[in-house]
Structures are given as C-alpha cells and as structure tokens.
C-alpha positions, 0 to 999 in steps of 0.5 A: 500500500503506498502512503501518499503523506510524507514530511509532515511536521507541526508548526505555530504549535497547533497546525501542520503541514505535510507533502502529497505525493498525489499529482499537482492540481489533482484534489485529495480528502484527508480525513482527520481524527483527533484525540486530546489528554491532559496528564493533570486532568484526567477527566478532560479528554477531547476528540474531533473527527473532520475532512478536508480537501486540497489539492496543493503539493505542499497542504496546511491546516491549523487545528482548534486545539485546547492549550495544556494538551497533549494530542494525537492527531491520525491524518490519512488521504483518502487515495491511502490506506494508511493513516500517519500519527503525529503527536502534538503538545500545547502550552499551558498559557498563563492566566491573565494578570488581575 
C-alpha cells in the first residue's frame, strides 16, 4: 500500500503541514481524527473527527486545539490506506494578570 503523506511536521504549535505525493492540481480528502489528554486532568479528554480537501503539493491546516494538551492527531488521504500519527503538545498559557 503506498502512503501518499510524507514530511509532515507541526508548526505555530497547533497546525501542520505535510507533502502529497498525489499529482499537482489533482484534489485529495484527508480525513482527520483527533484525540486530546491532559496528564493533570484526567477527566478532560477531547476528540474531533473532520475532512478536508486540497489539492496543493505542499497542504496546511491549523487545528482548534485546547492549550495544556497533549494530542494525537491520525491524518490519512483518502487515495491511502494508511493513516500517519503525529503527536502534538500545547502550552499551558498563563492566566491573565488581575
């Protein structure tokens, strides 16, 4: 089976962008599964399921993800069977001044 993903990579701490080897101006579905932990709140725990579709080379997509989680996020094209796992972890922001 051939994966059509390669270098995928996170950047700005919630979005990512990955390469498609499909061929140029051909639209691809990418099916997104996403689940969110929290090691000091075991009750919290967040998933989302969602497509999109692109037909870039070189695609991106930033996520509505919580801050002080760790997630992992399975991204699979359509055209493959094969999903690819990336593990991404958000920073716990500060709580504003008073």
């Amino acid at each position: 089976v051939k994966q059509t993903i390669s270098n995928i990579s996170g950047f700005n701490e919630t979005c990512l962008r990955w390469r498609s080897i499909k061929t140029a101006d051909m639209e691809e579905m990418y099916l997104f599964h996403i689940w969110g932990q929290r090691w000091y709140q075991k009750e919290f725990a967040q998933e989302m399921t969602f497509n999109i579709s692109s037909s870039s080379r070189d695609p991106e997509v930033c996520l509505d993800l919580h801050p002080g989680t760790d997630y992992n996020v399975s991204l699979r094209a359509l055209s493959s069977e094969l999903p690819v796992v990336i593990s991404l972890t958000t920073q716990i922001t500060e709580p504003p001044l008073p």
